[in-house]
N, C-alpha and C positions, 0 to 999 in steps of 0.2 A: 514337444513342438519346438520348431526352432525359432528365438527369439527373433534372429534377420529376417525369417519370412515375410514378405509385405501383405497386408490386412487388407479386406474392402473399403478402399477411402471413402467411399460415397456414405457406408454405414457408420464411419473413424468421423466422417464430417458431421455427422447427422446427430452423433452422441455429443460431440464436442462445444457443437451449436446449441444445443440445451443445456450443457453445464454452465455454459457461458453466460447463457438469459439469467440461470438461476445466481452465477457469483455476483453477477452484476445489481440483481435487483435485492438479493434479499439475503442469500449465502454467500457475507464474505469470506467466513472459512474455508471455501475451495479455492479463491482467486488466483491464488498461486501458482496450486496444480493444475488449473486449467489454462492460466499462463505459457507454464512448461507442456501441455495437450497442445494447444494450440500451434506452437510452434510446429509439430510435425504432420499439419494439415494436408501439403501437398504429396507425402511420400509416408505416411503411415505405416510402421510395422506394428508385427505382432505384439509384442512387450508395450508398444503406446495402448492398442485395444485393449489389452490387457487390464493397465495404468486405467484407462478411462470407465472401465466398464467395476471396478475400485471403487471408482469416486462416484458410481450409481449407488454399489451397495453400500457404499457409506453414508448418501442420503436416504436412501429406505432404513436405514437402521436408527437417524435421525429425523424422522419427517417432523416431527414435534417439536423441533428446533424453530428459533423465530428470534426477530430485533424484536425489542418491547421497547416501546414509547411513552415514557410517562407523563401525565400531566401534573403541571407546578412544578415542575422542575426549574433551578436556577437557568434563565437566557444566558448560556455562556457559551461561549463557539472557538472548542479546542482541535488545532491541527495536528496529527503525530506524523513523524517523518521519519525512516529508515533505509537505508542502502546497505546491501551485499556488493562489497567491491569485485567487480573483476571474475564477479564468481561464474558467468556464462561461457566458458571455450569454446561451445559450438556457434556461440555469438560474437565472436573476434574479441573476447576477455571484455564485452559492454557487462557493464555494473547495474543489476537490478532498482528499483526505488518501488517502493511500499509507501503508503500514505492512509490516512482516517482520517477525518475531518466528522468531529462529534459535536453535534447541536442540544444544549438543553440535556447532555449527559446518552443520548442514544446518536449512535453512528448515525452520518447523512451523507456520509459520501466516504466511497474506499478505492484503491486503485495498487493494480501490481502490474507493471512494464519495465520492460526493459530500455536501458537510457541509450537518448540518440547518438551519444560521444560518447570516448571511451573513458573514462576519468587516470588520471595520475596517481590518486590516491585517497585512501580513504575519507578523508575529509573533502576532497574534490567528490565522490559522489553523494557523499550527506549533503554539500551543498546543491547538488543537482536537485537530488529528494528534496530538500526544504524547499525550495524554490516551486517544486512541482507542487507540493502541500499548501505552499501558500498563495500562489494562482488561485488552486480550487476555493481553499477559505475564502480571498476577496468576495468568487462568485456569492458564494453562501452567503458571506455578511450582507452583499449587497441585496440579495434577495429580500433577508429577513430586513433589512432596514426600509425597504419599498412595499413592507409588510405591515409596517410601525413599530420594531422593533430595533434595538439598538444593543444588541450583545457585546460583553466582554469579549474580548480575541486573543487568545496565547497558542503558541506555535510550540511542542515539545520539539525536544531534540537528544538522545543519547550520544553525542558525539560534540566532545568540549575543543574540539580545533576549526568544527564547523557553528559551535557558537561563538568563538572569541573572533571569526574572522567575521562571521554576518556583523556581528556588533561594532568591530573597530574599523573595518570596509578595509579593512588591510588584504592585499593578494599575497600569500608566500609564493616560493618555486615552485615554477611549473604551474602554475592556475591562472594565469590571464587568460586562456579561453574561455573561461569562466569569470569574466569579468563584470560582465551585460547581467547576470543572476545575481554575485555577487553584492552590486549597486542598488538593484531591484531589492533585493532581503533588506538593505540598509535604508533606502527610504523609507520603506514599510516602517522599519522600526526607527526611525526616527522622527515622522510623519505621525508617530502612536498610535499607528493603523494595530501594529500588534506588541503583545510580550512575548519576548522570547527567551525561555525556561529551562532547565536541563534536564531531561526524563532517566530513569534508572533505566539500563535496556530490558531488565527482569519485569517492569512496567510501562514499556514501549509497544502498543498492540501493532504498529507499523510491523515489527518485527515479522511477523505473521504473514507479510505480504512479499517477505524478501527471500525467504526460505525453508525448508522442511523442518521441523521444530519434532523436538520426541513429548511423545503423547503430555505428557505432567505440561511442561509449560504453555504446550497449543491450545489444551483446554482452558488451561487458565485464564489466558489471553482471550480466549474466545469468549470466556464467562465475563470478562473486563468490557467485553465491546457490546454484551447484553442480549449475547449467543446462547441461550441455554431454554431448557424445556423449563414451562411451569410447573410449578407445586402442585 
């Protein structure tokens, strides 16, 4: 079959729109891929039907997968943040951001899109991602605190040139378009809205939302965000 041949879009959209429901509510191990799906909603080829009808039998093979939520768990409300620089070319070289935001130790919020700008550099889009991770946070703290709770908040980050600039508010070359996020990251932390911490990227579950991972570490990851069948 030729891969350029174009696919039924209406059945390409119809597949696409339930993987979607499922990364968003409950499976963020697909978010990614359904990221990359998504994108070729309007002009569907064969090789995407292919890709997508994949990531079906890969949830029948999983159905017994599930977030587990435990209770008595420490209130503690951590954000993780990642970015693939540059890594999109059929997106004018836009820089991916991956994000978790983990309440009380089980995922509450995940997120993979592609960034509005293009970034300079790698540390220019970890600061995009952080920025995007710690929006979401705010919402969540503020929820839970309108709840009567009052969580710890630490922001992870695997990328030491987008901690040393949130923290000293310093812009190097080339990053003043990025100024406005920048400022934003530094009040947070200077306001002691949050901590912000340096994550190993081998325990960065963001990781998971920025690109295709070989099976060892995606499961892992995935077993880390509390992705896995019961006993």
């Amino acid at each position: 079959m030729d891969g350029e041949q174009v696919c039924d879009s209406y059945e390409y959209r119809s597949i696409v729109g339930r993987l979607l429901y499922a990364a968003n509510i409950v499976r963020f191990d697909i978010n990614y891929v359904v990221l990359r799906l998504s994108s070729h909603l309007a002009n569907p080829l064969v090789k995407h039907m292919l890709g997508a009808k994949r990531v079906v039998q890969y949830l029948k093979g999983t159905v017994e997968y599930g977030i587990i939520y435990k209770v008595g768990t420490p209130k503690m409300l951590k954000c993780y943040s990642d970015a693939d620089f540059a890594s999109e070319q059929d997106s004018k070289s836009r820089s991916v951001t991956g994000m978790m935001v983990m309440y009380g130790g089980s995922p509450a919020s995940w997120k993979s899109k592609l960034q509005t700008m293009v970034a300079l550099s790698t540390a220019n889009s970890e600061m995009v991602a952080l920025c995007t991770a710690l929006t979401e946070s705010i919402w969540i703290n503020s929820l839970a605190c309108e709840l009567g709770f009052k969580p710890k908040c630490q922001a992870m980050c695997d990328n030491q040139g987008a901690i040393k600039t949130a923290k000293n508010g310093s812009l190097l070359e080339g990053t003043k378009h990025i100024r406005v996020k920048v400022d934003f990251i530094k009040q947070q932390l200077d306001e002691g809205e949050f901590e912000l911490e340096y994550v190993k990227t081998d325990d960065n579950i963001a990781d998971i939302f920025t690109k295709a991972l070989v099976r060892g570490p995606f499961y892992r990851l995935c077993d880390f965000g509390m992705l896995r069948t019961e006993p």
